[in-house]
Backbone as CSV, one residue per row, in Angstrom:
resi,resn,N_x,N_y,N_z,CA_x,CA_y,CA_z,C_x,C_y,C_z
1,UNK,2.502,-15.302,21.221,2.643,-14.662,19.927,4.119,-14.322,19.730
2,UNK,4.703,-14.470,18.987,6.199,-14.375,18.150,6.371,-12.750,18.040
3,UNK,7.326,-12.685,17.919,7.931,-11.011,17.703,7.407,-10.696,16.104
4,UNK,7.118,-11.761,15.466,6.915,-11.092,13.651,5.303,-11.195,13.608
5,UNK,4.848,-11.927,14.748,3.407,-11.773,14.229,2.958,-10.540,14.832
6,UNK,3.554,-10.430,15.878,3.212,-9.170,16.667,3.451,-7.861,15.861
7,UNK,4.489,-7.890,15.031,5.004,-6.410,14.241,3.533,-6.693,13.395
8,UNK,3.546,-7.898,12.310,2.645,-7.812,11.780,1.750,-7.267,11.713
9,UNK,0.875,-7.517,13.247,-0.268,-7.504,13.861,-0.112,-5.816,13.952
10,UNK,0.929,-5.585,14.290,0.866,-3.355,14.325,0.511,-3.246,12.948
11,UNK,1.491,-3.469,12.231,1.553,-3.103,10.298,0.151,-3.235,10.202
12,UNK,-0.209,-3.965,10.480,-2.012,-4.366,9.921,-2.513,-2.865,10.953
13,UNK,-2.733,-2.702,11.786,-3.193,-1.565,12.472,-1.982,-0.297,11.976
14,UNK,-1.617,-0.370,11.821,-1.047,1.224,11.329,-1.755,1.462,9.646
15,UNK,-1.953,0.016,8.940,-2.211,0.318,7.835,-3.893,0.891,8.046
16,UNK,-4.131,0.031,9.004,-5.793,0.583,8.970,-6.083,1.630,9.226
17,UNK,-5.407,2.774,10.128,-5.426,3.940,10.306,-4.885,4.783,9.037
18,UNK,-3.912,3.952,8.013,-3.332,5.037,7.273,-4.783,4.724,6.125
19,UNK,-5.983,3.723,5.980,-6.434,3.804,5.037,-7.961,4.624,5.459
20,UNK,-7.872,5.251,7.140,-8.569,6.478,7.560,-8.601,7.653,6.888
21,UNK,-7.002,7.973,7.266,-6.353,9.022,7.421,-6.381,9.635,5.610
22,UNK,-6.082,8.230,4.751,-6.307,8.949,3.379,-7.524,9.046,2.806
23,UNK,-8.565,8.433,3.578,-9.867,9.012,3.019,-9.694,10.373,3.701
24,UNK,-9.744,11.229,4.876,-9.889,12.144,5.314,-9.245,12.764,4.498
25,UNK,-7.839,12.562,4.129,-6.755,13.572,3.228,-7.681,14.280,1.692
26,UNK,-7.963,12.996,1.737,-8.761,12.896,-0.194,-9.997,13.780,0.217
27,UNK,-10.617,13.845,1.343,-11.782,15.126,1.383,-11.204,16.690,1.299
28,UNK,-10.020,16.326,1.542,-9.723,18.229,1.993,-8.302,18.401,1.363
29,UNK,-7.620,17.413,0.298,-6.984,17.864,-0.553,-6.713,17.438,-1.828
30,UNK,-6.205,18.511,-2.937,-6.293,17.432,-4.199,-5.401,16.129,-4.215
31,UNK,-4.722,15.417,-5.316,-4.398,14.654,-4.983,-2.683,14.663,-4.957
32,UNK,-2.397,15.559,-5.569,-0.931,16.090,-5.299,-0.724,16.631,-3.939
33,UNK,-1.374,17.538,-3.569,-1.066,17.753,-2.370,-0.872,16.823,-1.367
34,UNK,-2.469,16.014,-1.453,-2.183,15.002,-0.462,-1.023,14.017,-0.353
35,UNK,-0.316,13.868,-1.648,0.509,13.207,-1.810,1.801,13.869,-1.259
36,UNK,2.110,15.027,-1.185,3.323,15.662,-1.441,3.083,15.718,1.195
37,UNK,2.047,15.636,1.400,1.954,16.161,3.076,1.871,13.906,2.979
38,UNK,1.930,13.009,2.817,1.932,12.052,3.013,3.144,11.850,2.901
39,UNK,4.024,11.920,2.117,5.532,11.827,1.702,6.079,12.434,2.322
40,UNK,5.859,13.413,3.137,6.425,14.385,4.315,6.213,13.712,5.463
41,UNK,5.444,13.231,5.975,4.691,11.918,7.236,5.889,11.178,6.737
42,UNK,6.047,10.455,5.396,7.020,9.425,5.612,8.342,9.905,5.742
43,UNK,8.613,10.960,5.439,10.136,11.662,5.482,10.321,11.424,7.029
44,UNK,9.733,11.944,7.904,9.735,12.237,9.028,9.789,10.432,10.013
45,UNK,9.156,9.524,9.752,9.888,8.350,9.923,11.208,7.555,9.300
46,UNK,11.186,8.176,8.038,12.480,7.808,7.476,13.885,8.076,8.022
47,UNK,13.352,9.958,8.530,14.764,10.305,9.482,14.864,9.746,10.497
48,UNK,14.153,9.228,11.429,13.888,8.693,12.809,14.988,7.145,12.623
49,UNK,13.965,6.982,11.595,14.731,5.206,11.163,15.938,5.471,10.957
50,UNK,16.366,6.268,10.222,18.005,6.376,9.818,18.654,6.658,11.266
51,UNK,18.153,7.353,11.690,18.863,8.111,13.123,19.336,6.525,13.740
52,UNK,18.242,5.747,14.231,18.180,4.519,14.949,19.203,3.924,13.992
53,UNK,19.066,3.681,12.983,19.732,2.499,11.974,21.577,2.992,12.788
54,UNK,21.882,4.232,12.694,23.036,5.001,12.578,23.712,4.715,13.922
55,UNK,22.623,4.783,15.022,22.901,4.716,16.655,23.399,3.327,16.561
56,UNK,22.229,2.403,16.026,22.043,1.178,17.118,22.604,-0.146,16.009
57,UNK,22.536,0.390,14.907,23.249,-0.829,13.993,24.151,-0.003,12.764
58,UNK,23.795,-0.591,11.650,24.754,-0.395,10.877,23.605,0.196,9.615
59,UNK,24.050,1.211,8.812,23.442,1.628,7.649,23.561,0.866,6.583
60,UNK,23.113,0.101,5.670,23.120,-0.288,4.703,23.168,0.653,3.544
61,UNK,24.317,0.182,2.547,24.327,0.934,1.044,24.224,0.235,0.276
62,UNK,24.498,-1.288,0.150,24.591,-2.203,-0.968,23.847,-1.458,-2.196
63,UNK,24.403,-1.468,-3.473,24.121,-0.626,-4.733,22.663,-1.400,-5.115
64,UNK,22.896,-2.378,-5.100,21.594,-3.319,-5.859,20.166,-3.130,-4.719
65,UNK,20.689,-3.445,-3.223,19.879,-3.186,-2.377,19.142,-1.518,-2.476
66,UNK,20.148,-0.888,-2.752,19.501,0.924,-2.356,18.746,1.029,-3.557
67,UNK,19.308,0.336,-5.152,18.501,0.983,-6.298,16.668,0.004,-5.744
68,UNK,16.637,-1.132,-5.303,15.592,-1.890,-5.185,14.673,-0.854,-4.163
69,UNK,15.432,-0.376,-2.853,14.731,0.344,-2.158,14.163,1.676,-2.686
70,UNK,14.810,1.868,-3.569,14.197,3.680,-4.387,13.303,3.282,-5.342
71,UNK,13.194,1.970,-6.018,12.254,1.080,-6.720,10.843,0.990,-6.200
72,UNK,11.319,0.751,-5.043,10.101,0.136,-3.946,9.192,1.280,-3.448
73,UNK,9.787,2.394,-3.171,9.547,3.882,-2.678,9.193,4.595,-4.242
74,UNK,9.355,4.764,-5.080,8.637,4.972,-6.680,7.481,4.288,-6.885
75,UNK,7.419,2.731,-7.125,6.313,2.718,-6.873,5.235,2.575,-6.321
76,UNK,5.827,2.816,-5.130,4.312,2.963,-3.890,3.731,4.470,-4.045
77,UNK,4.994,5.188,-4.367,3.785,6.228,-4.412,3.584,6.970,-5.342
78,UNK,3.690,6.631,-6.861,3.223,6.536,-7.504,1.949,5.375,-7.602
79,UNK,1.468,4.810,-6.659,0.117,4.036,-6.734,-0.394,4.757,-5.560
80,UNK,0.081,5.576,-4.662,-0.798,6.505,-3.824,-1.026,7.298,-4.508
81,UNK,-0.304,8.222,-5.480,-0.955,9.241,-6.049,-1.647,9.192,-7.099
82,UNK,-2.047,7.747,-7.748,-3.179,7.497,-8.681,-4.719,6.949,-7.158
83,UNK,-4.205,6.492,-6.891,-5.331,6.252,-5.043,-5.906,7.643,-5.061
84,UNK,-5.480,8.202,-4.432,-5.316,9.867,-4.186,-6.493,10.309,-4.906
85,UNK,-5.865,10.137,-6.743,-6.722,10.751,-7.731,-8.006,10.186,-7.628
86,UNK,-8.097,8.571,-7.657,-9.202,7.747,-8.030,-10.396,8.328,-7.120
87,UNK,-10.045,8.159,-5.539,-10.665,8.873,-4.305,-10.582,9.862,-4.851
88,UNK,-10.531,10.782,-5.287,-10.558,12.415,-4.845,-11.519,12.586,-5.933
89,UNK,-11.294,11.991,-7.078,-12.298,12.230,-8.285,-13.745,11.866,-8.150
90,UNK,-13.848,10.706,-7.136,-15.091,10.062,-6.904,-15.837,10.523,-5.766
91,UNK,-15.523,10.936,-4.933,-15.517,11.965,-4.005,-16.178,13.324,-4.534
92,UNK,-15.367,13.761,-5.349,-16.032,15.763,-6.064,-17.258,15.006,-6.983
93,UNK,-17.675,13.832,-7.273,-18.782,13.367,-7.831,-18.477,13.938,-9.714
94,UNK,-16.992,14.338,-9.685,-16.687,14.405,-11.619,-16.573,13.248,-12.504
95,UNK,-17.071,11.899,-11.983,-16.706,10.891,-12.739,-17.580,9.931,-11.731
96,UNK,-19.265,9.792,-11.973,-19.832,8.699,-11.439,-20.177,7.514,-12.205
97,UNK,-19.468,6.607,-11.476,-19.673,5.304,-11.932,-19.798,4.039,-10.769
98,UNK,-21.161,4.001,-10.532,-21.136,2.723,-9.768,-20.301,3.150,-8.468
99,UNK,-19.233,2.240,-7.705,-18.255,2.469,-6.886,-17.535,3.251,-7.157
100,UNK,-16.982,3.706,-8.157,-15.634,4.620,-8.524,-16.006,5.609,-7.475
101,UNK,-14.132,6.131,-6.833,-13.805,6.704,-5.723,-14.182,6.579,-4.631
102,UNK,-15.173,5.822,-3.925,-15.721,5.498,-2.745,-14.455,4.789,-2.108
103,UNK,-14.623,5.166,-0.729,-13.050,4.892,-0.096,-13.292,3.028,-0.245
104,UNK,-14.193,2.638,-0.116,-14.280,1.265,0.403,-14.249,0.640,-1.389
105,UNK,-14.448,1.076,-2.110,-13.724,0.522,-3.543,-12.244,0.867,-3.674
106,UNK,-12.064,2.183,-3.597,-10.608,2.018,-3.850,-9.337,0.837,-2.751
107,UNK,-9.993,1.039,-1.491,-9.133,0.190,-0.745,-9.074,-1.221,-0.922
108,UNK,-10.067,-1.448,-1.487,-10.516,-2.503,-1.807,-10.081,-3.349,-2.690
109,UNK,-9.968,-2.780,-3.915,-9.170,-2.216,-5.393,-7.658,-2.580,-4.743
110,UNK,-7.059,-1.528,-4.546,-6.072,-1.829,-4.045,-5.277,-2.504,-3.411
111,UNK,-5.725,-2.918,-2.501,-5.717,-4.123,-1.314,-5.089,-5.355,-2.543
112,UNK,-5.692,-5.475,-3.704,-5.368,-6.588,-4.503,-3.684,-6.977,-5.218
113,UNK,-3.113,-5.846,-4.261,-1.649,-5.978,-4.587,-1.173,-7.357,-4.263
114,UNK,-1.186,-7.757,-3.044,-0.378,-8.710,-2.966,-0.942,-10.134,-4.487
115,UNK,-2.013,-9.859,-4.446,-2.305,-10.960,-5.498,-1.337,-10.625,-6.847
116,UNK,-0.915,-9.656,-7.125,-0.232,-9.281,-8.517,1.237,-9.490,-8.002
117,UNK,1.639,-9.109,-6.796,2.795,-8.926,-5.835,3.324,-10.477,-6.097
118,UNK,2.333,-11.483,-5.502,2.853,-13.167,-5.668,2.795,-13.650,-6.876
119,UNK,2.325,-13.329,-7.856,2.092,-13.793,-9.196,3.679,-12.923,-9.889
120,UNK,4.196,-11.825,-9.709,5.371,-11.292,-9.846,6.251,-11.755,-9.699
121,UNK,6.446,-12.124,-8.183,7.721,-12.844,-7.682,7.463,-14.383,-7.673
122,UNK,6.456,-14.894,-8.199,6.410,-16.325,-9.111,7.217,-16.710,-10.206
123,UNK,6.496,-15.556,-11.453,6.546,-15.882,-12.483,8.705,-14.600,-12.901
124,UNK,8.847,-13.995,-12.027,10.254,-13.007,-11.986,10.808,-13.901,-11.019
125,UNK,10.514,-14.380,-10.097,12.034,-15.063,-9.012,11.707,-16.477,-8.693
126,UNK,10.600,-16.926,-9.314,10.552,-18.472,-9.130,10.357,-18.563,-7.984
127,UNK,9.417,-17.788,-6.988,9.230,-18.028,-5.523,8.159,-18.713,-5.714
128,UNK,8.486,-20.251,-4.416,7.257,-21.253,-5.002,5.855,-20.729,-4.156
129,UNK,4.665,-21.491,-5.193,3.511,-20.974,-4.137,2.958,-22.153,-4.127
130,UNK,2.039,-22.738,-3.396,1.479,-23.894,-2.778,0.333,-23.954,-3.286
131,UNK,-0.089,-25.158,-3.466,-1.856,-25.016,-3.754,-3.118,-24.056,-2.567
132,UNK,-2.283,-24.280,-1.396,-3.240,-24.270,-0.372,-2.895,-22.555,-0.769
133,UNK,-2.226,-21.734,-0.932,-1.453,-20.322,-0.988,-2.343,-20.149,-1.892
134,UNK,-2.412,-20.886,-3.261,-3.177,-20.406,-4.664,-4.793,-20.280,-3.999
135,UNK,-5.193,-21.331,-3.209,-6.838,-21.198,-3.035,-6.850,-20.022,-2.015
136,UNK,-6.077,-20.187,-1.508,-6.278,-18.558,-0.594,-6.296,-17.400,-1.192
137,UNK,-5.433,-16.946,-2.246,-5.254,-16.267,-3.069,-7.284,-16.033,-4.060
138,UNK,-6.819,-16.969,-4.715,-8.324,-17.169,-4.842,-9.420,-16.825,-4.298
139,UNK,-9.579,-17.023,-2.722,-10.741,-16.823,-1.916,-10.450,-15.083,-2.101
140,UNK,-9.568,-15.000,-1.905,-9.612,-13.897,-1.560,-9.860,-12.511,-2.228
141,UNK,-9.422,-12.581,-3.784,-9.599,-12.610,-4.994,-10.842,-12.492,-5.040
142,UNK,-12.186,-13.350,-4.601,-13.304,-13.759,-4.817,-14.106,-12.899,-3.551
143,UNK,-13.710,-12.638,-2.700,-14.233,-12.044,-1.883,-14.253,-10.496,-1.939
144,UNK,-13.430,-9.995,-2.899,-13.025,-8.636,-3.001,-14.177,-8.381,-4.429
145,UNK,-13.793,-8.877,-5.248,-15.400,-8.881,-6.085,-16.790,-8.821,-5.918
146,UNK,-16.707,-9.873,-4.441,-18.429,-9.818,-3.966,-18.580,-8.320,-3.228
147,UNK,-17.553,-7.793,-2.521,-17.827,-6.929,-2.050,-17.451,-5.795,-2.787
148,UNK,-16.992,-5.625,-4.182,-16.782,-4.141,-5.166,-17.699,-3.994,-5.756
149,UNK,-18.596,-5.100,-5.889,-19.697,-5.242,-6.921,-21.076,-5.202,-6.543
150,UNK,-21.918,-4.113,-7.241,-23.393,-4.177,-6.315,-24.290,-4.394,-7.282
């Protein structure tokens, strides 16, 4: 296994624990809060990372690079703290509908980023995608429906 499949292979397990950890959050706080003690979790790797970045290489400032990175950090969590809401609302049982707020719809729901993510940087940066990429996309697409839908 390669050094990137291996990080991968964590990212995929850290994400699975973080999509634990925010159902648990969404039981025992609203959705600001939870948002505001999640953003504190990430503060707290952010300093770590900088520390390392500072020791062991070089800090990056590039203007275009830092506004993209505060881009990137806006809207992630601004889509955690509509997550947050969606879970937390469906959860206190103030808005029943079908799946709405059940952790395994919203993640689910969500999860469908990268499909909007490649269709973005398609149709904004001309990044090519493959047929075999599109039917995957597709399957996958298709598989998230069979399982949101009862």
């Amino acid at each position: 296994m390669s050094t990137w499949q291996l990080l991968a292979l964590l990212a995929l397990c850290a994400w699975g624990f973080w999509g634990l950890f925010f159902n648990l959050t969404s039981r025992h706080l609203d959705s600001v809060s939870a948002l505001v003690w999640e953003v504190l979790g990430a503060l707290i790797v952010a300093v770590f990372a900088l520390l390392a970045a500072l020791r062991w290489s070089s800090f990056e400032t590039h203007g275009r690079g830092a506004l993209f990175g505060m881009a990137t950090g806006i809207s992630y969590t601004v889509g955690l703290l509509l997550a947050f809401a969606a879970l937390r609302i469906g959860l206190s049982g103030a808005e029943v509908t079908g799946n709405t707020g059940r952790i395994s719809f919203v993640l689910i729901l969500t999860a469908l980023y990268p499909l909007l993510a490649v269709a973005l940087n398609y149709l904004l940066l001309s990044e090519p995608v493959s047929s075999r990429q599109i039917l995957a996309l597709a399957l996958g697409l298709a598989a998230v429906l069979i399982i949101v839908t009862e």
